[in-house]
DRENTORKOL-3810 file (N, C-alpha, C; in nm, 4 decimals):
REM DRENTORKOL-3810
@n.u->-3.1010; n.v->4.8823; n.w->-6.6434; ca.u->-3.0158; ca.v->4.8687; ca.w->-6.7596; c.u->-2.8815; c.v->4.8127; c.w->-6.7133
@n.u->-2.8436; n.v->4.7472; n.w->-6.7899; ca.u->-2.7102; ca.v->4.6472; ca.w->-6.7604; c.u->-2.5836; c.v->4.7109; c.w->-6.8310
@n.u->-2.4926; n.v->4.7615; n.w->-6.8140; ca.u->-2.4108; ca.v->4.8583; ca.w->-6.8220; c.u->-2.2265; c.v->4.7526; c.w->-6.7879
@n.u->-2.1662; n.v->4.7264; n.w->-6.9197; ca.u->-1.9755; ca.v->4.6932; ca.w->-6.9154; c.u->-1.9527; c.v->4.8142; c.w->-6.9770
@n.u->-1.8642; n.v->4.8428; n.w->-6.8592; ca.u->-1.7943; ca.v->4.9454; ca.w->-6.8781; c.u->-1.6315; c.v->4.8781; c.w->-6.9550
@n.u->-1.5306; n.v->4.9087; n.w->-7.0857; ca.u->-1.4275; ca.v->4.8739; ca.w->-7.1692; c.u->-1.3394; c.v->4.9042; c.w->-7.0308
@n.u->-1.1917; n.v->4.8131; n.w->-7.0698; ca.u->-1.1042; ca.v->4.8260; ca.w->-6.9400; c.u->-1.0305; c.v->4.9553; c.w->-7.0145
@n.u->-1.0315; n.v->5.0418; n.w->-7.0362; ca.u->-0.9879; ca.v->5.1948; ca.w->-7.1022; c.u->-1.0660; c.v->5.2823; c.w->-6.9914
@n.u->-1.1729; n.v->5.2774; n.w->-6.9160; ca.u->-1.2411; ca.v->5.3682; ca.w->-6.8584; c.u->-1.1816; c.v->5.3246; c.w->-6.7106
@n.u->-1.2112; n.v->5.4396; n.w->-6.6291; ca.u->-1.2542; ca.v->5.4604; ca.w->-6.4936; c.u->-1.3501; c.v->5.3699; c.w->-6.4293
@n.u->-1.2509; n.v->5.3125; n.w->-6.3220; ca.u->-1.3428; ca.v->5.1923; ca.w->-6.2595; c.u->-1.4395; c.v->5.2602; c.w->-6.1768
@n.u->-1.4059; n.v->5.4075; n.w->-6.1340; ca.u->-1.4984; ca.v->5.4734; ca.w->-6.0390; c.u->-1.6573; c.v->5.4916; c.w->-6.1385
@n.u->-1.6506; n.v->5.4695; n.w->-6.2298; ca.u->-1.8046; ca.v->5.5284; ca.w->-6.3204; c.u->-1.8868; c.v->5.4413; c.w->-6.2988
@n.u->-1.8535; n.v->5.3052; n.w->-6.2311; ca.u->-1.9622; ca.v->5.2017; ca.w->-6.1891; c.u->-2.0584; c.v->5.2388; c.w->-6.1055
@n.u->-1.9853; n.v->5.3293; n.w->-6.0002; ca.u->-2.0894; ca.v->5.4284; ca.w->-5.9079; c.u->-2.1442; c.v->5.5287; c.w->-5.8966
@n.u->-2.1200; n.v->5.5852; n.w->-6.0410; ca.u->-2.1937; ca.v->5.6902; ca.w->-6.0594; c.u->-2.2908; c.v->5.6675; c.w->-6.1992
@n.u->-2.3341; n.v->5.6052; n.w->-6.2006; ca.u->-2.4562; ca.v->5.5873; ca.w->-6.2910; c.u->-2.5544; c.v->5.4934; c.w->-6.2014
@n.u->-2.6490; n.v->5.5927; n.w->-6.1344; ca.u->-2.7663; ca.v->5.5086; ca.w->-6.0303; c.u->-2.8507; c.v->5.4668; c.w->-6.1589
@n.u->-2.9465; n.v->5.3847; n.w->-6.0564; ca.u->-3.0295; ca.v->5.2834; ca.w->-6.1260; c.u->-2.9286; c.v->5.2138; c.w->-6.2620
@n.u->-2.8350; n.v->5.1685; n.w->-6.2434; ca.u->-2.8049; ca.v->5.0877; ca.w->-6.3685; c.u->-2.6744; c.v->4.9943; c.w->-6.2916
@n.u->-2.7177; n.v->4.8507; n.w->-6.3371; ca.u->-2.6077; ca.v->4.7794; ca.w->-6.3186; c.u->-2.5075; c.v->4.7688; c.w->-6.3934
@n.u->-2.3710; n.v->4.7965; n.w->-6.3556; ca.u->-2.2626; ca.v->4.8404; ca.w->-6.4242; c.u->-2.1430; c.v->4.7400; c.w->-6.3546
@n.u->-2.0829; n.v->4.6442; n.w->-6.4741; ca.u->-1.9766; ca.v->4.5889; ca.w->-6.4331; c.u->-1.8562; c.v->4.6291; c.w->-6.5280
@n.u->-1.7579; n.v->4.5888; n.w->-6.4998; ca.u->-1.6523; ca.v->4.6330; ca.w->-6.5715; c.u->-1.5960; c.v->4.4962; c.w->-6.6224
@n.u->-1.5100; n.v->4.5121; n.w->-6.7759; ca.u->-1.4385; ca.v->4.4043; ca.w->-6.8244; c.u->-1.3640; c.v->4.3294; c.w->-6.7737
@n.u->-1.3225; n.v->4.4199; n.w->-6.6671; ca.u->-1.2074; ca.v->4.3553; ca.w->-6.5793; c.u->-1.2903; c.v->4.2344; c.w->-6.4509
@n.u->-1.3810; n.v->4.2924; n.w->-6.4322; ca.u->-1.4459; ca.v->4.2476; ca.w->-6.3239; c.u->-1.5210; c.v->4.0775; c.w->-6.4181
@n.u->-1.5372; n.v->4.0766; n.w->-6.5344; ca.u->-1.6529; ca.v->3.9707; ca.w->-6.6164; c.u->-1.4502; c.v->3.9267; c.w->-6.6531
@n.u->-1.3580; n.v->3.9019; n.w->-6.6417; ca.u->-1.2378; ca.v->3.8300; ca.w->-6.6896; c.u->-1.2161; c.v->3.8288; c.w->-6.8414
@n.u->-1.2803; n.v->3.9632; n.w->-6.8674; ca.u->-1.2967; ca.v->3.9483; ca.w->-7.0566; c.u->-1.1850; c.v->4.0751; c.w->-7.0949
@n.u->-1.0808; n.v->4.0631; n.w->-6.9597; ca.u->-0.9541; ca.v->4.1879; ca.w->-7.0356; c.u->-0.8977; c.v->4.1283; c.w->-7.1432
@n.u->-0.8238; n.v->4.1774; n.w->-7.2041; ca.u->-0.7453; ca.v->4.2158; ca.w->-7.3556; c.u->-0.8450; c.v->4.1365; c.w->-7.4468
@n.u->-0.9248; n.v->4.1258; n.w->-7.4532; ca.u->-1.0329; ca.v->4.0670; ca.w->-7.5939; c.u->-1.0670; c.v->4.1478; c.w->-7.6989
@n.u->-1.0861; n.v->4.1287; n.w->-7.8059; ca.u->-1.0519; ca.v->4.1901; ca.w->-7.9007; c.u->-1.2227; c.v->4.2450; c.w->-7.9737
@n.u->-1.1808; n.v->4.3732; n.w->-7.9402; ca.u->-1.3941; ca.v->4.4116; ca.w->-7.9628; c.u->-1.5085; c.v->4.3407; c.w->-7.9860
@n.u->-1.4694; n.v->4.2913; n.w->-8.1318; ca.u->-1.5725; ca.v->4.2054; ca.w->-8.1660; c.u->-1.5660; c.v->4.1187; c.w->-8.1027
@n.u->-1.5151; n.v->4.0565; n.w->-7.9959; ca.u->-1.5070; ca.v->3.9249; ca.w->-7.9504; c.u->-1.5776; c.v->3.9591; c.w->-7.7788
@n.u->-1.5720; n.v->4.0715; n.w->-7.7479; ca.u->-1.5780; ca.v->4.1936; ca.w->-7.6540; c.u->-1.7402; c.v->4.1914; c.w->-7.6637
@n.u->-1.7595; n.v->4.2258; n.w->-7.7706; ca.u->-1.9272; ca.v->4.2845; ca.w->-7.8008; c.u->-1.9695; c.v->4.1490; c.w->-7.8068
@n.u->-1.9583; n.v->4.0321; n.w->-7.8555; ca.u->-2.0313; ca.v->3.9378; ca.w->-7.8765; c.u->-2.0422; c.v->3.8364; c.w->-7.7903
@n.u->-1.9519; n.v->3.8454; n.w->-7.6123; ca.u->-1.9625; ca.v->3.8168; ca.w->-7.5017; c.u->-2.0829; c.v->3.9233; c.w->-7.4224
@n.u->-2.0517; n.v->4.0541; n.w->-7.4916; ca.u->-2.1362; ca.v->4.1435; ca.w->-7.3550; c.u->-2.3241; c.v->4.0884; c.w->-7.4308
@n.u->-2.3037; n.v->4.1306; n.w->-7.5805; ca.u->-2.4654; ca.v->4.1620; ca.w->-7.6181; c.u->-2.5431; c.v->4.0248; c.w->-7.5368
@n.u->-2.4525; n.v->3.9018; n.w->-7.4393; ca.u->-2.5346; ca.v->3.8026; ca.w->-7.4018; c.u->-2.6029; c.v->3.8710; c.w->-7.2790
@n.u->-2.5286; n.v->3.9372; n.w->-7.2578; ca.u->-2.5644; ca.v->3.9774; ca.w->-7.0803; c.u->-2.5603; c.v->4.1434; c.w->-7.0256
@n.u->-2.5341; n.v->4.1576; n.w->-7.1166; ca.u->-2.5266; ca.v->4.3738; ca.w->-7.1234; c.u->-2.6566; c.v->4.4358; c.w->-7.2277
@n.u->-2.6719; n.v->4.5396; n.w->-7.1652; ca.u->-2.7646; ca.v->4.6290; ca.w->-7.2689; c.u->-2.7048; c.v->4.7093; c.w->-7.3053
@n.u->-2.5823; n.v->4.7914; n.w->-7.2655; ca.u->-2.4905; ca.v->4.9094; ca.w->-7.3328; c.u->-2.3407; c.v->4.8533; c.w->-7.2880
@n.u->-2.2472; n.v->4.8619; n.w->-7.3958; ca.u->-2.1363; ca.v->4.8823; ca.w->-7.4002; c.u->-2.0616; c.v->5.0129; c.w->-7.4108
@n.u->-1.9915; n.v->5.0157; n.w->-7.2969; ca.u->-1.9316; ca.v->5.2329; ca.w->-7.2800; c.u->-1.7940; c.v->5.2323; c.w->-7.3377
@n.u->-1.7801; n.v->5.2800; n.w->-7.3880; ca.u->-1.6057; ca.v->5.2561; ca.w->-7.4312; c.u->-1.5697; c.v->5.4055; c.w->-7.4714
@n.u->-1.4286; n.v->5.4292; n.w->-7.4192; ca.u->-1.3704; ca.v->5.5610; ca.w->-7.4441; c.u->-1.2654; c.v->5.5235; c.w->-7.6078
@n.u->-1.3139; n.v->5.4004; n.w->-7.6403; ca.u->-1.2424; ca.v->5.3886; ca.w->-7.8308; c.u->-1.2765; c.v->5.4483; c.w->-7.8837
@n.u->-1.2679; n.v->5.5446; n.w->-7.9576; ca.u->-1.3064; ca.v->5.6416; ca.w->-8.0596; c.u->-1.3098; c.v->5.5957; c.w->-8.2394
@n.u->-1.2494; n.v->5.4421; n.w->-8.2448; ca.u->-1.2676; ca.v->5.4053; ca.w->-8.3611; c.u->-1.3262; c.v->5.2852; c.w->-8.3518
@n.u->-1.4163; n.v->5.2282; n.w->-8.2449; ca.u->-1.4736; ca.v->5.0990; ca.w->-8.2630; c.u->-1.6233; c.v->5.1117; c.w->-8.3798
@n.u->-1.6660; n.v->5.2098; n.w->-8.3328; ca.u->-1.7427; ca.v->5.1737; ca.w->-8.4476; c.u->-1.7253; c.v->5.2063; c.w->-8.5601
@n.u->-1.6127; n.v->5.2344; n.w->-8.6217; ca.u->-1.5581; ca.v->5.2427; ca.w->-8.7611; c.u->-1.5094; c.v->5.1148; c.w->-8.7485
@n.u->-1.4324; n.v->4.9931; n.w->-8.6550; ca.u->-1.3672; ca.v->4.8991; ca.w->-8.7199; c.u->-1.4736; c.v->4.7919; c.w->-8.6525
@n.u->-1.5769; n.v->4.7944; n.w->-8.6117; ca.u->-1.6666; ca.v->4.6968; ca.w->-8.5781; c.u->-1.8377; c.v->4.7561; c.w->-8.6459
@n.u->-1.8894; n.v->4.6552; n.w->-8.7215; ca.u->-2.0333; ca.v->4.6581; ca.w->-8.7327; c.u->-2.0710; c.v->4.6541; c.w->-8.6726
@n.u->-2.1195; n.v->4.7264; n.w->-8.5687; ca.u->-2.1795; ca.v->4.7291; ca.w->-8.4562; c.u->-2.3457; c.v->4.7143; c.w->-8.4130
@n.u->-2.4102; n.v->4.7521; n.w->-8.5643; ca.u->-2.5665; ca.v->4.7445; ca.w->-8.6379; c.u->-2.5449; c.v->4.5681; c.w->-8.5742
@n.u->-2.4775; n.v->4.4678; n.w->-8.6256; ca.u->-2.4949; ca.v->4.3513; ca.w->-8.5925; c.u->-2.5262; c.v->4.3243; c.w->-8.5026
@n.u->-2.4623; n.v->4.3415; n.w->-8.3916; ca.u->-2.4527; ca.v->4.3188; ca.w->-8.2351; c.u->-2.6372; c.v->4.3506; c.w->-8.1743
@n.u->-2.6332; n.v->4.3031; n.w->-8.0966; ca.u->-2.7543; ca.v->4.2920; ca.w->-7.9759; c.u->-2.7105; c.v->4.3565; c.w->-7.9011
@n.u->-2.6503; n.v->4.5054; n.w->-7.9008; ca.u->-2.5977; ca.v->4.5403; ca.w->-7.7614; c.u->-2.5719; c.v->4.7144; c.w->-7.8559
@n.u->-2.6368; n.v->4.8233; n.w->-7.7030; ca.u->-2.5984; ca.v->4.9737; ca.w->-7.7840; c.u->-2.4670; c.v->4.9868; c.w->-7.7254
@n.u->-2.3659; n.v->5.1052; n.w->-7.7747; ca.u->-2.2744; ca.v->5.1535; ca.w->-7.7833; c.u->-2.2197; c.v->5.2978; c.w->-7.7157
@n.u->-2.2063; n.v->5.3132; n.w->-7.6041; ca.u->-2.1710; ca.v->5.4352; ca.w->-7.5771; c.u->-2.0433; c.v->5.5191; c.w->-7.5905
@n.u->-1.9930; n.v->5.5484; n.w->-7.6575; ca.u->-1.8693; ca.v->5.5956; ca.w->-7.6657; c.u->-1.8262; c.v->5.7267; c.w->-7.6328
@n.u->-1.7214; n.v->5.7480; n.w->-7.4832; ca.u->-1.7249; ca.v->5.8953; ca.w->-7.4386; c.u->-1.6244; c.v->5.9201; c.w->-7.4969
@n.u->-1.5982; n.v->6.0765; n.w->-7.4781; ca.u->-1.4582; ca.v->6.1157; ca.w->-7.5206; c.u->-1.4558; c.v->6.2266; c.w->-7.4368
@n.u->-1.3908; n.v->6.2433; n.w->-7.2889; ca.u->-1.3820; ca.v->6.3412; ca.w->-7.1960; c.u->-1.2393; c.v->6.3778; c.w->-7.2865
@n.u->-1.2113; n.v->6.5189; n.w->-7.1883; ca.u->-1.1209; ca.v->6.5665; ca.w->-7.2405; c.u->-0.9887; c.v->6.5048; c.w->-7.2240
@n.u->-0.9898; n.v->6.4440; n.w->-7.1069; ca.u->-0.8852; ca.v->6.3425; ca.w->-7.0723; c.u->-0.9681; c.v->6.2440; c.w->-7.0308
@n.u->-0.8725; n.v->6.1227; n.w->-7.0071; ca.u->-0.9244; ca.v->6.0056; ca.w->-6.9523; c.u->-0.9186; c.v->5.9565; c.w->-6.8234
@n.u->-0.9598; n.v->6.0644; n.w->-6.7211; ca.u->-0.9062; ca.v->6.0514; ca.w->-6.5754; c.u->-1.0929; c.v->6.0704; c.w->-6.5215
@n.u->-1.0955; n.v->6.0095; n.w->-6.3759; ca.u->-1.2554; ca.v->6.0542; ca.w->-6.3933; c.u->-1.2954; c.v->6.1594; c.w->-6.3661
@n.u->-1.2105; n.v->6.2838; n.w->-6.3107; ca.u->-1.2269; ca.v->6.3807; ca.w->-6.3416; c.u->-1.2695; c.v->6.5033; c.w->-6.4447
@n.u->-1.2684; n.v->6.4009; n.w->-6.5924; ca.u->-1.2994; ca.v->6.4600; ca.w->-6.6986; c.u->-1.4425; c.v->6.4187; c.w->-6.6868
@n.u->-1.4595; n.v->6.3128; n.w->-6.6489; ca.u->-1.6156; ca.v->6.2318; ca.w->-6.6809; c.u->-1.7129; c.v->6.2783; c.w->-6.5961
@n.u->-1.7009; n.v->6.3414; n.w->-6.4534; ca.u->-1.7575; ca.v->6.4174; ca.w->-6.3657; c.u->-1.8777; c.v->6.5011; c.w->-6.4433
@n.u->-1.8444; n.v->6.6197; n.w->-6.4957; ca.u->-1.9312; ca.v->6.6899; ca.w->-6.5599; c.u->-2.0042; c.v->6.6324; c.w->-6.7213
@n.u->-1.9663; n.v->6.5503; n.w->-6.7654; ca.u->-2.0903; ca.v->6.4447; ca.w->-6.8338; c.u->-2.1731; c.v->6.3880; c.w->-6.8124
@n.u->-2.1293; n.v->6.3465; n.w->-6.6691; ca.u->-2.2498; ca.v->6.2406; ca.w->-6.5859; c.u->-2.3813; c.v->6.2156; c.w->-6.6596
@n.u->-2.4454; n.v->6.3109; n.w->-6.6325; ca.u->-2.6031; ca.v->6.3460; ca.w->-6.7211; c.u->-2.6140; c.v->6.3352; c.w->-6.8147
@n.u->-2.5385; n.v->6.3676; n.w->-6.9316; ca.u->-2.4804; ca.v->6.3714; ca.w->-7.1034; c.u->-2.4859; c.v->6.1874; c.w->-7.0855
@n.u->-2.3944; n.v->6.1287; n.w->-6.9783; ca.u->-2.3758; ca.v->5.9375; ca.w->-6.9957; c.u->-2.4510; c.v->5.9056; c.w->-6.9540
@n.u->-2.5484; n.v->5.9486; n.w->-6.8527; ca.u->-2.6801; ca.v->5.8111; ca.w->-6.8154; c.u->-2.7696; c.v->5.8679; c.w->-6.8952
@n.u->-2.7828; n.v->5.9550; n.w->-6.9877; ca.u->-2.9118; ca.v->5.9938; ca.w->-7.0608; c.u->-2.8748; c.v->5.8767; c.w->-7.1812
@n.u->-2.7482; n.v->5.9220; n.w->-7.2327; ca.u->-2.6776; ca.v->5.8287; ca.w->-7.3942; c.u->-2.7255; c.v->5.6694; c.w->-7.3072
@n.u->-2.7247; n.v->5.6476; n.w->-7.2123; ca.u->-2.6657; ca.v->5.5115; ca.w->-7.2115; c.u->-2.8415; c.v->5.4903; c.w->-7.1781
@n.u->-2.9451; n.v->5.5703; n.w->-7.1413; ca.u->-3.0914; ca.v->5.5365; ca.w->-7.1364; c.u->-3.1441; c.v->5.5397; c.w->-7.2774
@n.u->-3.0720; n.v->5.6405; n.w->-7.3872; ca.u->-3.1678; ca.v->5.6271; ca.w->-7.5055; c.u->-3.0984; c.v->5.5768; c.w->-7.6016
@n.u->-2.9823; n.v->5.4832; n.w->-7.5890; ca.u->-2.9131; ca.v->5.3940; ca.w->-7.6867; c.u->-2.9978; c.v->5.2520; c.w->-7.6817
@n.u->-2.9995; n.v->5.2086; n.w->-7.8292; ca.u->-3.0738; ca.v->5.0938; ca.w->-7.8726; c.u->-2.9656; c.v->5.0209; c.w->-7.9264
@n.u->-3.0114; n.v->4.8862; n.w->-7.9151; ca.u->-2.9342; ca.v->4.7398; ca.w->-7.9755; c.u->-2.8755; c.v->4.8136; c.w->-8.0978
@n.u->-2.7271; n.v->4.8183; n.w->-8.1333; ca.u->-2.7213; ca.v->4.8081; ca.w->-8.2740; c.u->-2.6589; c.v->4.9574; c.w->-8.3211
@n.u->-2.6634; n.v->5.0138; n.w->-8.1888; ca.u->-2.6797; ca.v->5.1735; ca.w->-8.2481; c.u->-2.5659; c.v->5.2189; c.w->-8.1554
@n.u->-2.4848; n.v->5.3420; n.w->-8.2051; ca.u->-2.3934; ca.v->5.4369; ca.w->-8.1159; c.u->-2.4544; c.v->5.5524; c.w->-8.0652
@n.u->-2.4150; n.v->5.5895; n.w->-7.9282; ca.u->-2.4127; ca.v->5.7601; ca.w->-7.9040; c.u->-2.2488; c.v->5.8039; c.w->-7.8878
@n.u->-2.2440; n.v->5.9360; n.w->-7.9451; ca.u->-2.1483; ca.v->5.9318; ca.w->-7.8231; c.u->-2.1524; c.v->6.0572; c.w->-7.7230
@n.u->-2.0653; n.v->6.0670; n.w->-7.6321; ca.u->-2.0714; ca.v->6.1308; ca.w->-7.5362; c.u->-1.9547; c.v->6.1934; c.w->-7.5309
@n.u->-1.9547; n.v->6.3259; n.w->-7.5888; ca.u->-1.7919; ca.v->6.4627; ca.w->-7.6330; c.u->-1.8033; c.v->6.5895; c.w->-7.5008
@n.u->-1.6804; n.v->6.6121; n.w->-7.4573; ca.u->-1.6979; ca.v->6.7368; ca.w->-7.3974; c.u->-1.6735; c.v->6.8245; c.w->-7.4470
END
């Protein structure tokens, strides 16, 4: 599974989701782009989009897109919060489909 991680997250989470290739926004030159413009670069070349936005899929149709949606919300945004989700994010990010959100709450 092909895995962009939003430039809002922890660059360390690239290495902690085995079996999945995981690049970051920063790393594909697609910083400050504007979601929809975001989602409709990744759905070419990603199978999940992770984002710690808590209102993208209220301000993006996201049903449109070719690409699932993971959206965490640790308690903070350090990767220390994301540590004990681990399992909660590679499960969301194995049973998310094109089109569709999970999200992932501590």
């Amino acid at each position: 599974m092909k895995v962009l991680l939003d430039e809002s997250l922890p660059r360390e989470l690239c290495g902690l989701l085995p079996g999945h290739e995981v690049a970051t926004v920063q790393q594909r030159g697609w910083r400050s782009r504007s979601n929809g413009d975001l989602l409709r670069l990744a759905e070419t070349e990603f199978d999940v989009f992770m984002t710690a936005d808590q209102n993208l899929e209220y301000q993006q149709h996201v049903a449109r897109f070719k690409i699932g949606v993971v959206v965490l919300a640790p308690s903070r945004n350090r990767i220390e919060s994301y540590l004990p989700l681990l399992a909660d994010i590679a499960a969301a990010v194995d049973r998310v489909k094109p089109g569709k959100v999970i999200r992932v709450a501590a």
